[in-house]
N, C-alpha and C positions, 0 to 999 in steps of 0.2 A: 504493500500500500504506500502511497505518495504523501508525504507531508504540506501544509501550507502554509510560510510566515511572509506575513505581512510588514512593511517595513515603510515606517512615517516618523516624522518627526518635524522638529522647529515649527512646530504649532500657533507659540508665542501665544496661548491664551493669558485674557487678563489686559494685552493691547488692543486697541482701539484698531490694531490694523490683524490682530489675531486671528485665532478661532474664536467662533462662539456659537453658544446652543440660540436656538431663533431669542427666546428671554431671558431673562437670568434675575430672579427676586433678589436683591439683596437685601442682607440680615436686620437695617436700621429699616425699611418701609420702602415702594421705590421699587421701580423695574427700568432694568436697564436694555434697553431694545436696539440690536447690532446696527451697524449702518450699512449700505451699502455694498461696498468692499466685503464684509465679514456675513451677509445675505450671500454673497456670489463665492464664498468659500465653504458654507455650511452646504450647499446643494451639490457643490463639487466632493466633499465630506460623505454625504450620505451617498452619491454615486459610485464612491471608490466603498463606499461601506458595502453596498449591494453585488459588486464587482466581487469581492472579497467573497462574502456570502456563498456565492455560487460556485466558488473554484473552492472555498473549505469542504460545501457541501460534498465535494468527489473524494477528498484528503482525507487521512487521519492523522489527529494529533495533533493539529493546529495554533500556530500559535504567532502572536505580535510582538516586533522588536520596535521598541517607543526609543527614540536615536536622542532625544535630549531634547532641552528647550523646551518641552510642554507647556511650560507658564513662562509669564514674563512681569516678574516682579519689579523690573525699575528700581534697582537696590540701589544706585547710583544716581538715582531721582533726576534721569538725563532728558527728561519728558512729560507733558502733561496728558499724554497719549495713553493712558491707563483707567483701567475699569473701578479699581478700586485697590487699596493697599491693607486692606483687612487680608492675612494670611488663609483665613480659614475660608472666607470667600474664593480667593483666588483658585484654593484648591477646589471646592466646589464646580466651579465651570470648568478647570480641565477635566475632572470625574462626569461629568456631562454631559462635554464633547467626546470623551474617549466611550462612554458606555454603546454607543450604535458599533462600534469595533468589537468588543470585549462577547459580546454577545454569541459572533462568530467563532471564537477562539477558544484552547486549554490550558492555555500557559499564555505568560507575557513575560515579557524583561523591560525592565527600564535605565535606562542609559542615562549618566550625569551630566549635564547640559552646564552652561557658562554660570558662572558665579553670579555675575552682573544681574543676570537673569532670573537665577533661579535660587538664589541666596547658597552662602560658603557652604562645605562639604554638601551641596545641592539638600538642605534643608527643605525645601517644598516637594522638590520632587523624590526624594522621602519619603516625604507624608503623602503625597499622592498615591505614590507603588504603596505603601504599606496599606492602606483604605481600600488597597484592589486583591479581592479574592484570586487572581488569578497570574497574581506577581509573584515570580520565584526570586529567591535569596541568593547573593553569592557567596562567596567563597565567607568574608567577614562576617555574615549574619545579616546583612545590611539589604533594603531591598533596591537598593538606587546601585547600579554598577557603575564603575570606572571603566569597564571594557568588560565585554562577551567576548569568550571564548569558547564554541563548543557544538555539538553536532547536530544537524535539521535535518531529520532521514541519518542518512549517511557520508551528507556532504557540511566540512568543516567551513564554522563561517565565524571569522571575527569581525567587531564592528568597537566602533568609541565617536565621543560627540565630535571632538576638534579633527577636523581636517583641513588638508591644506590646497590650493587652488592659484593657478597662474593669473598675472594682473591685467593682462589684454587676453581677449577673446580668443587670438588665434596661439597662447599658451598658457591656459585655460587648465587643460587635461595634463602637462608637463610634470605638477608632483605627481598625480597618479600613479604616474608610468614609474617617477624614482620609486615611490613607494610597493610598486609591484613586483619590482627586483629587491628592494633592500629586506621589506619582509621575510620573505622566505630564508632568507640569508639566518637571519636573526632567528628565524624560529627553528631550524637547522643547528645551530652555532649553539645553542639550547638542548638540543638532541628532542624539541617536539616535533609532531607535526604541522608544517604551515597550512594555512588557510586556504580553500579553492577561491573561498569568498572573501574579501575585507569591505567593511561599509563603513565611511564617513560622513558626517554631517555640518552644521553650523554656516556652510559657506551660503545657503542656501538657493547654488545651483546645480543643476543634476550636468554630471560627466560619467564616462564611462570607459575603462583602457582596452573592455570587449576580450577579444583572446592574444591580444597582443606579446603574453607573455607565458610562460610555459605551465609553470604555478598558479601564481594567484591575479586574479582579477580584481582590480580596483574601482568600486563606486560611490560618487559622490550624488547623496542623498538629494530628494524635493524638500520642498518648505511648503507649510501651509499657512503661509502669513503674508499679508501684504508689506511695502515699506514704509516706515516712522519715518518719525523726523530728522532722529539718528542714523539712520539706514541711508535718506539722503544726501548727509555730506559727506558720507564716506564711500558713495558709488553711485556713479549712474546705470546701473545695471538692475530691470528690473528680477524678480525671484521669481525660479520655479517651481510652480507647484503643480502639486502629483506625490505619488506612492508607487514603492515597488512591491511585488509578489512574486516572492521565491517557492517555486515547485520541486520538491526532492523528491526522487522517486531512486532507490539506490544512491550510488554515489553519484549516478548525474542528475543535472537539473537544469531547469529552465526559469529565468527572471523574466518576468511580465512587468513593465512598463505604462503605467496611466498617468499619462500628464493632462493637465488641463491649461490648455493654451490662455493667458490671458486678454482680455478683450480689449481693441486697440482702442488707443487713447485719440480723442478726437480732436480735429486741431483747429484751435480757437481764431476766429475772423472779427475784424471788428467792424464794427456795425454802422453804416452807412446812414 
């Protein structure tokens, strides 16, 4: 029988440019209702939910790899682009947004997302994994990992949040490719075995090194967030978003691909 995990991340609930559930009560009185932006992410959300659905339905054993970033606490207070700075809130709407996911799956793992984001030693997302029945522990006890290492079916897959990405478009994929040879090296030099798979995230554009390399193949994860404020001075590159869906059936397998194109921006005339 074939395995199926699903593989999302940089969610950023809790930003104005986030995920979010269609409402969200907060705890003082007061509904907070998405805008726009975060309307044309949750339909996209439930589409890849339904996506998933169907292809667990065939699978056994299924399970979601959550790559970091799930909330976006603003520790750094670099923003007024935030839903609310109540903790317990915050976790709330990521618990939420992920339960249309959770539904499909038997396991999940949660991955440690950026500081800034998601408070030191990833404190929210923490508490997130820990509130999910269906979060496994690592090796510490702990339910937020540092890194996944470990087998889906029979094909080995490592993943962690920080990855790294070239700064023009046309070297883009360039760490990948080092990272596709340096890996194996290292998990070798170790006496384990390397990866078929490595998944990165946070850069919040999808790249991929394909079969370029003999070992392990190099993917750089979707985002399901639009861009802040912060996001704009530090790129004019808009984020892509999408999910991947790894099928293991033995040691081989096949990565399914859903991106959802974002809608072009119209461009402003002025008025006569």
């Amino acid at each position: 029988m074939s395995t199926a995990l699903l593989i999302v991340g940089d969610t950023h609930c809790n930003s104005r440019l986030g995920l979010c559930p269609p409402a969200f009560n907060l705890k003082d009185g007061g509904t907070y209702k998405p805008n726009k932006t975060q309307r044309w992410l949750w339909d996209c959300w439930i589409e890849l939910s339904e996506v998933f659905a169907t292809i667990s339905a065939e699978c056994e054993r299924n399970g979601i790899l959550f790559m970091g970033d799930m909330v976006d606490a603003d520790i750094k207070s670099r923003s007024h682009q935030i839903i609310t700075r109540n903790t317990s809130e915050i976790v709330d709407i990521a618990a939420q947004c992920i339960e249309p996911m959770l539904v499909h799956a038997d396991w999940a793992v949660f991955l440690k997302g950026t500081p800034s984001h998601v408070g030191k030693s990833a404190e929210i997302e923490e508490e997130l994994a820990s509130d999910c029945t269906l979060a496994q522990k690592n090796g510490e006890n702990n339910y937020a990992w540092d890194l996944f290492y470990g087998m889906v079916g029979k094909v080995i897959v490592e993943a962690k949040h920080h990855g790294k990405l070239g700064y023009r478009r046309w070297t883009k994929t360039n760490p990948l490719h080092v990272l596709a040879e340096e890996l194996p090296a290292e998990y070798i030099a170790r006496r384990e075995k390397p990866p078929q798979l490595a998944f990165r995230a946070h850069k919040h554009q999808h790249r991929d090194t394909w079969d370029n390399h003999p070992i392990t193949r190099v993917v750089s994860t979707y985002a399901f967030c639009g861009t802040g404020e912060y996001g704009y001075t530090v790129s004019d590159e808009l984020p892509d978003i999408g999910g991947l869906i790894l099928i293991a059936d033995g040691g081989q397998y096949e990565l399914k691909k859903k991106p959802f194109p974002i809608p072009q921006r119209k461009l402003w005339k002025i008025s006569v």
